[in-house]
N, C-alpha and C positions, 0 to 999 in steps of 0.2 A: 795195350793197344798199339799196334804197328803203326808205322807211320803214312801209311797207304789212307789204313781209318781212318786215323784222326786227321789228313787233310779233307778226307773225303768230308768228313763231320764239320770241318770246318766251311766250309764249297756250300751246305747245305745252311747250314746259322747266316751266312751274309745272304745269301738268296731269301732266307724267311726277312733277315734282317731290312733289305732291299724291298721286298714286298711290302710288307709291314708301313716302313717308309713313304710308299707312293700310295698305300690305301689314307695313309693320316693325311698326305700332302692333297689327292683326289678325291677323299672323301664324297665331299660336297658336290659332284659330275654323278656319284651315283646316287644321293638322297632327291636331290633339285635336276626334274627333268622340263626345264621347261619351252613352251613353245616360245620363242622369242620376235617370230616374225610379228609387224602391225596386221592390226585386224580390222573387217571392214564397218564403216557407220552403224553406229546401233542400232539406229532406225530400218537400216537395209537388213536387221536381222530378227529385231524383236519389233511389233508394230508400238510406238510411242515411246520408244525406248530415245533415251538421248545419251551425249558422250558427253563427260564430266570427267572433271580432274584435279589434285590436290596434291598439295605438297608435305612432307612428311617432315618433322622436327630433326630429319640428320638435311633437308635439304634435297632431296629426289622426288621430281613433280611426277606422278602418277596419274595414268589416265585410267577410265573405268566406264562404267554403264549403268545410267540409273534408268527403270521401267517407275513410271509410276502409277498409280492404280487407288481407288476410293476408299478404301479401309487408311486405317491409322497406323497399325503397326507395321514397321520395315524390318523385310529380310535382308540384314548386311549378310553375304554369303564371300569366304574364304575358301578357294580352291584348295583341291590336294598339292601335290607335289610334280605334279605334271600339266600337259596343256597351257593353256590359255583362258578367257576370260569365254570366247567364243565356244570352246565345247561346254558350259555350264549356260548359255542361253536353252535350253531346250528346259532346265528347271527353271529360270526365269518367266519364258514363259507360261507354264504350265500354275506358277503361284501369278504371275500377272491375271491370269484367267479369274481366279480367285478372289481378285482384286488386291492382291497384297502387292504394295511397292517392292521393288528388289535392288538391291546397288549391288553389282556382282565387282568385286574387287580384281585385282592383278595386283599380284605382289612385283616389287622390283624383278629386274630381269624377266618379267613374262609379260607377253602383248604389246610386245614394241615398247615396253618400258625401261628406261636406264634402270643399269645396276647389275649388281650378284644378290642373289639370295642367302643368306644366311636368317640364324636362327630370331637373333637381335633385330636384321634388318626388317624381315618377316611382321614383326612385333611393334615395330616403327610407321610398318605399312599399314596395318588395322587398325591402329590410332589414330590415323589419320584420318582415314575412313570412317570411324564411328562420330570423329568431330565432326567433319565434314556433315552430316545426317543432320545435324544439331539435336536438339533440346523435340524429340519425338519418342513414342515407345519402340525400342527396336527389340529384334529378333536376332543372335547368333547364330548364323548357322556355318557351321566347319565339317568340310567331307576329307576326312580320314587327316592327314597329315595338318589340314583346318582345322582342326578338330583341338591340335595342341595349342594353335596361333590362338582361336577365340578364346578359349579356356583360361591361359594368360591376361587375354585382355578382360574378360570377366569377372577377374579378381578382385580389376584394377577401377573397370566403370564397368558395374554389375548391368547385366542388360533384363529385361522385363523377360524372357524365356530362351533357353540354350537348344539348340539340337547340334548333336552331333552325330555325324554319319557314320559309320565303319571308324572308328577312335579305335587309335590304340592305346596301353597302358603310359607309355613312354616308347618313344624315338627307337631306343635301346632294343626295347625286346622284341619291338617289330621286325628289329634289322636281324636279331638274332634266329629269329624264325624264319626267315629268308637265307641266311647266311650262317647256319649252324656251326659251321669248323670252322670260322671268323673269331679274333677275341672283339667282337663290334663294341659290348662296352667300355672298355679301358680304352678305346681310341677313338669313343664318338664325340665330336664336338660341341655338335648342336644336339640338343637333347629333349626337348619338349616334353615336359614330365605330367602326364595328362592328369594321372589320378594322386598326383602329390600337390595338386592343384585344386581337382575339382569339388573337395570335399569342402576347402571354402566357397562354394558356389551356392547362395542359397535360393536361387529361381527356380522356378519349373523346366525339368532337362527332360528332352525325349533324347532318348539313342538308337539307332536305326543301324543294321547292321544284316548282312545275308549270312543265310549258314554255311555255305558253300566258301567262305572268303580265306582264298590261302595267300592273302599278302598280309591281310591282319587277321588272323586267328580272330574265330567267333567269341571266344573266352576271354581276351582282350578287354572286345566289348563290353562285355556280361560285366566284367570286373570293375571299366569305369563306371557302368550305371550302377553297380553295389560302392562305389566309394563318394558318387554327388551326395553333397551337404542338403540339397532340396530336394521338393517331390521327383518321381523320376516315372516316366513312362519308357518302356521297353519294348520299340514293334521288330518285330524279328521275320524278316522276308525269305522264306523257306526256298532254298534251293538256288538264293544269288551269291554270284561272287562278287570281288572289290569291283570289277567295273564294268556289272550288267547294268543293260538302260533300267531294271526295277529300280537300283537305287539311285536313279539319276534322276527323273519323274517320273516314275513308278506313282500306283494311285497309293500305295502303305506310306511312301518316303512322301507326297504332298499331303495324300488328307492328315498326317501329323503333324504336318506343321502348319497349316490351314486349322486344326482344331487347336493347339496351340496357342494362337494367335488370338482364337476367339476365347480364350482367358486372361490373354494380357486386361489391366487393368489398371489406368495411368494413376 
């Protein structure tokens, strides 16, 4: 090898090297997109909606949005990995109609909440949240990257029925299906391992999922609701992607979890 090459070879290993670097160092800017501005009074968005807030065992007071509604069981709902608390009011309302309560959470770092997001913190933030609710029958519901967060905490305080939206298998291979010539495993942090998880879950799971979704492969899906430890319903919205309004209050993504609900049983 001349010596032209192997500088050349070398010029090319510090620049993968360098790269490599600033994806483990920035990571987290491309998993966690969130909206960080305050958002406005609940009530000016959802009708009976109010704003409530709690504090999280590391210590970060979170604000949130509780709808309430005459039925018993509560949807705690865990956003994906982007927005705010505010672009998941349009499902809030649509199960308020239903009469089902809804506390739509904000993880740290989103909706004018202190903090960074991470994997840990994430998980810090739903515990809070499901205390908060107290001694009721609630509902998980986690849309796509929620999906890891409740699944965690369901282990931990099993909730009376799971939905998860668009789940993927793990963190990992979501990132990989996005970022194919990435080594994304060996340098992802945070990792939300959905189906090494959810097979201890023994509630009633719906998984709802479009077939269209190329930010979590349909198969994904398919795969956590073959690894739930409990019964498992499977609605499959033909021809959505991760972020058509179908799966956002679509009538497949509410009447599941409105039927759902009508089997919790305290």
């Amino acid at each position: 090898m001349s010596a032209t090459v192997a500088r050349g070879a070398l010029v090319v290993l510090a620049v993968l090297v360098v790269l490599l670097g600033l994806l483990w160092v920035f990571q987290r800017s491309l998993i966690y997109l969130p909206d960080r501005g305050p958002v406005p009074p609940a009530g000016t968005v959802v009708t009976g909606a109010r704003d409530v807030s709690f504090t999280t065992d590391d210590g970060v007071r979170l604000g949130a949005w509780f709808v309430p509604g005459e039925r018993e069981v509560t949807v705690l709902v865990a956003g994906g990995n982007a927005g705010n608390r505010l672009h998941r009011a349009p499902l809030a309302r649509a199960l308020a109609a239903r009469g089902l309560p809804v506390l739509l959470l904000d993880y740290r770092g989103y909706g004018g909440n202190p903090g960074r997001p991470t994997e840990e913190g994430l998980h810090l933030d739903v515990v809070a949240a499901r205390r908060f609710l107290g001694d009721v029958p609630v509902i998980y519901f986690g849309e796509s990257l929620g999906g890891g967060v409740v699944t965690r905490l369901a282990t931990e305080r099993p909730p009376d029925g799971l939905v998860l939206r668009s789940p993927f298998t793990d963190l990992a291979a979501a990132g990989q299906a996005n970022y194919p010539l990435l080594p994304v495993r060996p340098l992802l942090r945070d990792r939300f391992p959905v189906t090494g998880r959810i097979a201890a879950v023994r509630v009633p799971t719906v998984v709802v999922y479009g077939t269209a979704d190329t930010i979590v492969p349909p198969e994904q899906s398919r795969a956590v609701a073959r690894a739930a430890g409990g019964p498992v319903t499977v609605v499959e919205v033909p021809g959505a992607g991760h972020n058509d309004l179908r799966l956002l209050d679509g009538p497949e993504l509410v009447n599941a979890v409105v039927e759902l609900a009508g089997r919790v049983r305290r």
